[in-house]
C-alpha positions as a printed NumPy array, in Angstrom:
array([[  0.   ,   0.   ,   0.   ],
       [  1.232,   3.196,  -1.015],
       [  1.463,   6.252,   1.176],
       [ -1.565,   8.762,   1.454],
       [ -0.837,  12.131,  -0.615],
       [ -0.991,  14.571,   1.615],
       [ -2.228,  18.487,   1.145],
       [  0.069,  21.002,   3.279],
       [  0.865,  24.992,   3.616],
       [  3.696,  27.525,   4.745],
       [  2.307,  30.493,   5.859],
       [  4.431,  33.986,   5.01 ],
       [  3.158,  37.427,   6.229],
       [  4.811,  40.369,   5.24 ],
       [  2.692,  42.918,   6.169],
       [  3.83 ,  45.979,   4.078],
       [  6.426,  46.475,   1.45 ],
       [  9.703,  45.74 ,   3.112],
       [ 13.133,  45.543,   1.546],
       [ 14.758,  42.589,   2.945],
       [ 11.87 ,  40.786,   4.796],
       [ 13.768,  37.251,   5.084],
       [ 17.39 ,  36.907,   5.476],
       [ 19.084,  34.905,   2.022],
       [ 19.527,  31.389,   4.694],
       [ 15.851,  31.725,   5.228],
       [ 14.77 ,  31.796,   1.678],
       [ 16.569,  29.217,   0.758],
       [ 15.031,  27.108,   3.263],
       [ 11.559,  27.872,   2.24 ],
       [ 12.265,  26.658,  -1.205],
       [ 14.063,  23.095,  -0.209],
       [ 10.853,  22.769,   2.577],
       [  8.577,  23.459,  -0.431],
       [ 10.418,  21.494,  -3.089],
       [ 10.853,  18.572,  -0.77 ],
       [  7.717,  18.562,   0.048],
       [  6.114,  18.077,  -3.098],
       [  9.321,  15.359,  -3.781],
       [  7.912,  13.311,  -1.159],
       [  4.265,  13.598,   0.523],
       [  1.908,  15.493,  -1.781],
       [  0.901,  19.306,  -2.982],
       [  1.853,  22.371,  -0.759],
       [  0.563,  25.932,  -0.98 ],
       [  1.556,  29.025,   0.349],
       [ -0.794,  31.73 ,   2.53 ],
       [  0.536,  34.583,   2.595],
       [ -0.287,  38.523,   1.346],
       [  0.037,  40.593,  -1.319],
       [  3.478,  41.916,  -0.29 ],
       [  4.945,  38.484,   0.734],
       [  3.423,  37.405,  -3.091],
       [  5.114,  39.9  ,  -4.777],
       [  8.207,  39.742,  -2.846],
       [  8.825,  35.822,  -3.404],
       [  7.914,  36.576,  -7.349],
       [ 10.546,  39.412,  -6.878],
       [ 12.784,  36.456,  -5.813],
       [ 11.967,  33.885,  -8.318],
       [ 10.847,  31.966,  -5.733],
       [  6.963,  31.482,  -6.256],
       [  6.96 ,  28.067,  -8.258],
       [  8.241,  26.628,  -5.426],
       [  4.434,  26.206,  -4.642],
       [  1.969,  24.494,  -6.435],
       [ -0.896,  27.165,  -5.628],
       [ -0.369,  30.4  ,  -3.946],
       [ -3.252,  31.953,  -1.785],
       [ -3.511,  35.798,  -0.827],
       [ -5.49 ,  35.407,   2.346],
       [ -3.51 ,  37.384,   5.399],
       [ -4.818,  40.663,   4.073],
       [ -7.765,  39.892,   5.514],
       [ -6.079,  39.512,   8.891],
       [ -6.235,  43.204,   9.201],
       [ -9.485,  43.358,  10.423],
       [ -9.247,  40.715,  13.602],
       [ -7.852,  43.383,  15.146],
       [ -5.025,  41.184,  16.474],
       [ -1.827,  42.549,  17.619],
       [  0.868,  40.617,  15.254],
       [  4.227,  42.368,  16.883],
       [  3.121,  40.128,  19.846],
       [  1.145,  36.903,  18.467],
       [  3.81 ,  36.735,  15.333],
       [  2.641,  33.548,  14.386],
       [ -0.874,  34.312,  14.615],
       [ -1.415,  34.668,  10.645],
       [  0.029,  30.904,  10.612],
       [ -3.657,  30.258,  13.194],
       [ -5.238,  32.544,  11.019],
       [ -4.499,  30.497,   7.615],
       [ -5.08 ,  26.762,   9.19 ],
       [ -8.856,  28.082,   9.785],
       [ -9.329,  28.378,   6.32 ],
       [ -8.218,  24.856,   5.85 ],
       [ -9.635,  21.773,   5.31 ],
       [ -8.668,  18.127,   7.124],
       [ -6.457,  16.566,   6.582],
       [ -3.273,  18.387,   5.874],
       [ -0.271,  19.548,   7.141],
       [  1.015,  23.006,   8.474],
       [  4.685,  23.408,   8.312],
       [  6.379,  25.889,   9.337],
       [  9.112,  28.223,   6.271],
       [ 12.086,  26.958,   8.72 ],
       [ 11.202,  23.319,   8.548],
       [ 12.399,  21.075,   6.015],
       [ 10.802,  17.193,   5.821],
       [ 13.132,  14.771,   3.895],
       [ 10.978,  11.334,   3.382],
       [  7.813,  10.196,   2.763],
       [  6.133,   9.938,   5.992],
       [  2.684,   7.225,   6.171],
       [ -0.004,   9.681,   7.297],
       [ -2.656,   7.208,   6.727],
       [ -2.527,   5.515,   9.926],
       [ -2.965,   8.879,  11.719],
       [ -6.309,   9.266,  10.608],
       [ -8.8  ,  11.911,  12.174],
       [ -6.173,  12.078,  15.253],
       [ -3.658,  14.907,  15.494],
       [  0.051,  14.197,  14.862],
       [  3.307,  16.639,  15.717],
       [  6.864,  16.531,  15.691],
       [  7.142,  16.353,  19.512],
       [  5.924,  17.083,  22.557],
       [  7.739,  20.084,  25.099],
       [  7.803,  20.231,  28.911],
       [  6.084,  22.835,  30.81 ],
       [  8.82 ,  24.927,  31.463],
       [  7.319,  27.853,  33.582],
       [  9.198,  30.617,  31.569],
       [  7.668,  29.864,  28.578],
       [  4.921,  27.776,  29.534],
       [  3.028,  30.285,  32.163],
       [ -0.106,  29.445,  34.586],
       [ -3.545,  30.785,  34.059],
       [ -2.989,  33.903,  36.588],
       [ -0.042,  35.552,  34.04 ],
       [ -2.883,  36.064,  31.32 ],
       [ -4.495,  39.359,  31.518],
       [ -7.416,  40.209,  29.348],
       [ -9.735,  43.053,  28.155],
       [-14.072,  43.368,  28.329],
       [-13.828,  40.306,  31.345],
       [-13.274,  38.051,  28.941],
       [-11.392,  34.591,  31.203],
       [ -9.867,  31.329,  29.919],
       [-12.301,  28.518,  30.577],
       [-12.218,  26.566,  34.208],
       [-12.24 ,  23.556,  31.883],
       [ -9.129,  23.814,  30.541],
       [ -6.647,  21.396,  31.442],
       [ -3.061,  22.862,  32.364],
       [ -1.   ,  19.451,  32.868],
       [ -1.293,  18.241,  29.066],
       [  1.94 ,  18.279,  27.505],
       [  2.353,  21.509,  25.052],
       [  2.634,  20.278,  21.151],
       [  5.326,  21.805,  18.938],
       [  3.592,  23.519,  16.475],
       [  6.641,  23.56 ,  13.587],
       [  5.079,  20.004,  11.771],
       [  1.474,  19.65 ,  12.551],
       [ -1.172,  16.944,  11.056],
       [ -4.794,  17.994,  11.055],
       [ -7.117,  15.085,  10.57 ],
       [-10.411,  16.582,  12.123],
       [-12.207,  19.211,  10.936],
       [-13.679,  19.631,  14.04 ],
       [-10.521,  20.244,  16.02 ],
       [ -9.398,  22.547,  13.441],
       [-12.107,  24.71 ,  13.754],
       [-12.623,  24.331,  17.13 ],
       [ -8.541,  25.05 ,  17.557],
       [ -8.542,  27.934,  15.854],
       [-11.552,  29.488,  16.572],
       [-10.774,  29.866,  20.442],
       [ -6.903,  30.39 ,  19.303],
       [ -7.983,  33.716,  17.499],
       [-10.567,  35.249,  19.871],
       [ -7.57 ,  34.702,  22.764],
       [ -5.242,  36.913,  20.395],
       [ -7.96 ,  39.478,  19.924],
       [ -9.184,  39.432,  23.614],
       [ -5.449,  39.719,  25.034],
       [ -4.97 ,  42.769,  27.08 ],
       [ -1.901,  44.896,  25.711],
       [  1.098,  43.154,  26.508],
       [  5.307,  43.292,  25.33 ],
       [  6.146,  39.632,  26.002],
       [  6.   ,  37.858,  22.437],
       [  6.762,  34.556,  23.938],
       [  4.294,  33.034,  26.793],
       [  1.093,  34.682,  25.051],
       [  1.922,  32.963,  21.735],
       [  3.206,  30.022,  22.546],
       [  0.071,  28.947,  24.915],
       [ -2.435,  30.423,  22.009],
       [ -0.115,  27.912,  19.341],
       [  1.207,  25.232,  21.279],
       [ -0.249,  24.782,  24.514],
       [ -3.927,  25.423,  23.46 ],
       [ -3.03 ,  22.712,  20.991],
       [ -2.336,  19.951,  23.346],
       [ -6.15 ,  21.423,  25.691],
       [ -7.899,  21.084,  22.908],
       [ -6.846,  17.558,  22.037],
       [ -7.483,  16.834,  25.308],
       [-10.733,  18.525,  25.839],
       [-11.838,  16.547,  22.15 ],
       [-10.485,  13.536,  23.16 ],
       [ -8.348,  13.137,  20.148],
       [ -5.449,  10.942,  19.947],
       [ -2.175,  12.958,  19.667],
       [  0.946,  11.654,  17.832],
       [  4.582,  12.177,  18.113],
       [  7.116,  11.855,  14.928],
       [  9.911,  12.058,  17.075],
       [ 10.797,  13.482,  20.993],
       [ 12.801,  15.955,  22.692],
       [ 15.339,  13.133,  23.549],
       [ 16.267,  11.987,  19.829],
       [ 16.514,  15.578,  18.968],
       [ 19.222,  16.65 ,  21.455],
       [ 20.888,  13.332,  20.637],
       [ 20.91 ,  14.289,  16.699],
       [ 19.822,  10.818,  16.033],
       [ 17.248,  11.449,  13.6  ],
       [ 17.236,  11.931,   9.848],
       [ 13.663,  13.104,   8.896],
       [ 13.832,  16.738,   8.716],
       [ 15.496,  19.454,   9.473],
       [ 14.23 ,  22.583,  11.866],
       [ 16.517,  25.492,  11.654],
       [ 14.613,  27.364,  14.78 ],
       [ 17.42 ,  27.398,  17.093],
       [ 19.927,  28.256,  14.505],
       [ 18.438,  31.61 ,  13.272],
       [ 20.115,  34.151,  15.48 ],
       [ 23.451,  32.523,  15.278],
       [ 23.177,  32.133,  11.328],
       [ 22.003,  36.041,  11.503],
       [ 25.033,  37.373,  13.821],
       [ 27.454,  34.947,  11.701],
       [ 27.547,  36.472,   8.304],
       [ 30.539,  33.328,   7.198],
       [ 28.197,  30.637,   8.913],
       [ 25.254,  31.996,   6.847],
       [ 27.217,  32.226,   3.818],
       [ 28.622,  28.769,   4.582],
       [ 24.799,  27.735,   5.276],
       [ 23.663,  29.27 ,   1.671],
       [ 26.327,  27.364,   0.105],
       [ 25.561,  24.301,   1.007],
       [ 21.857,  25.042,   0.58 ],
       [ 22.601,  25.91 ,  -3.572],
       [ 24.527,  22.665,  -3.487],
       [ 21.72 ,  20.512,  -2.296],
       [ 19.659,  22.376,  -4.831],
       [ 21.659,  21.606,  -7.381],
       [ 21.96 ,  18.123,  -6.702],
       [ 18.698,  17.299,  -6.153],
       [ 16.468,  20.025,  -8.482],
       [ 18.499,  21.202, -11.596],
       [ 15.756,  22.581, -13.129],
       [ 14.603,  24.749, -10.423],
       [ 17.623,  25.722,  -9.551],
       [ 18.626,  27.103, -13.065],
       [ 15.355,  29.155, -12.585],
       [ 17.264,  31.318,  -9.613],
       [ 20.37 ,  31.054, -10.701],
       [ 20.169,  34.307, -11.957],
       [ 18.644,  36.122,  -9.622],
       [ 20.904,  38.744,  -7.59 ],
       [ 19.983,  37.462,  -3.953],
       [ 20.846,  34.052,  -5.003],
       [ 23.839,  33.728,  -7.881],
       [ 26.613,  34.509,  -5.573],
       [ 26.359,  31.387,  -4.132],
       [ 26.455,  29.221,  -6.746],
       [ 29.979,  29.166,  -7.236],
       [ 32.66 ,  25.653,  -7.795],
       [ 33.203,  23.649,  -4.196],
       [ 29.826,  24.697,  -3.312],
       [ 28.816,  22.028,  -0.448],
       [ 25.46 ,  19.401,  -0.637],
       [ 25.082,  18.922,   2.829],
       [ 21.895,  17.741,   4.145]])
């Protein structure tokens, strides 16, 4: 039995006309994620604006998808405060989804084919976290304007899900996910920490909502393989993006051996960008394949 095509997204908002909204390491993992994707497990689309449209087209980089979608406009009138909830048009875009598919995050690259048949209508992610209380903080750290409280019925010792790789077979819990995900961004008081707010709207309302559903949740891999580097399915560059953009020579290095794997693996998409200015100055003899 073959695997199950899967449908999946990247989300991108831009939010205005910027000049350099991604750094060159960070486009160049978009396009593997994308391209690999569509190697291995199915179609993938991307969500984004107008600006973040016309800035990957700017870039050469908008084949990479099989179907773009200019939704996050629309964001503008949740009235949600996005220098805070930064991954809230990423929410926003799974609502307009339908089960099953995939959300993957722009910094997360997938490698094989992976079975998604057997998860069914249950939820699947790359791991589980720990409640660690400076990211992970109780119910009295949330403030909130008109009176509006999180439910009594919430249940705060379910493990948080990381929210990079996520499988969505139910319909109900996505709309059910999102739905309360969005009206805790809008109903948030004002607030300067971009962390614990997020992160319990994303990843720890994830894992309550399972639980309140009573839907199975799945783990591709744990916090234990990752720190041992044991695994070979994908790639997450999250904890490497500050050091990549303080290290101009490890970027370059990075973007080197990103135009290598390119090269090796999609000649014809790579001669697409090969002229474009962001991207030609890596593509130069010795240039690495590294996975």
């Amino acid at each position: 039995m073959g695997f199950l095509v899967m449908d999946a997204f990247h989300t991108l908002r831009v939010r205005g006309k910027r000049a350099m909204p991604l750094y060159h390491f960070e486009l160049f993992t978009l396009l593997i994620s994308a391209l690999e994707w569509r190697k291995h497990n199915g179609s993938i689309k991307l969500i984004t604006d107008f600006a973040g449209a016309e800035y990957l087209e700017e870039c050469g980089l908008i084949d990479a998808w099989d179907e773009t979608k200019i939704l996050l406009d629309d964001m503008e009138s949740l009235n949600i405060n996005e220098d805070v909830f930064w991954a809230g048009a990423k929410l926003y875009a799974l609502s307009q989804q339908k089960a099953p598919c995939v959300m993957m995050d722009l910094d997360f690259i997938l490698w094989k084919s992976i079975d998604f048949q057997k998860y069914g209508t249950d939820l699947a992610v790359i791991h589980r976290e720990d409640i660690y209380p400076l990211v992970y903080r109780s119910k009295e750290h949330f403030r909130f304007r008109e009176g509006w409280e999180l439910p009594d019925w919430l249940n705060w010792s379910v493990l948080p899900c990381n929210g990079a790789f996520v499988y969505f077979g139910s319909q109900e819990f996505i709309s059910k996910y999102t739905e309360f995900a969005i009206e805790f961004m809008q109903k948030a008081n004002e607030v300067d920490d971009r962390l614990y707010y997020m992160v319990f709207a994303e990843q720890r309302w994830m894992a309550m909502c399972a639980d309140y559903l009573s839907i199975p949740i799945h783990e591709f891999s744990s916090l234990s393989v990752l720190f041992g580097g044991k695994q070979k399915y994908f790639t997450h560059i999250w904890g490497d993006k500050q050091r990549l953009k303080d290290n101009p020579k490890d970027a370059e290095l990075f973007c080197r051996k990103c135009a290598g794997r390119l090269m090796r693996d999609f000649p014809d998409f790579s001669e697409k960008i090969l002229c474009q200015n962001w991207a030609k100055r890596y593509w130069q003899k010795g240039t690495g394949d590294n996975n």
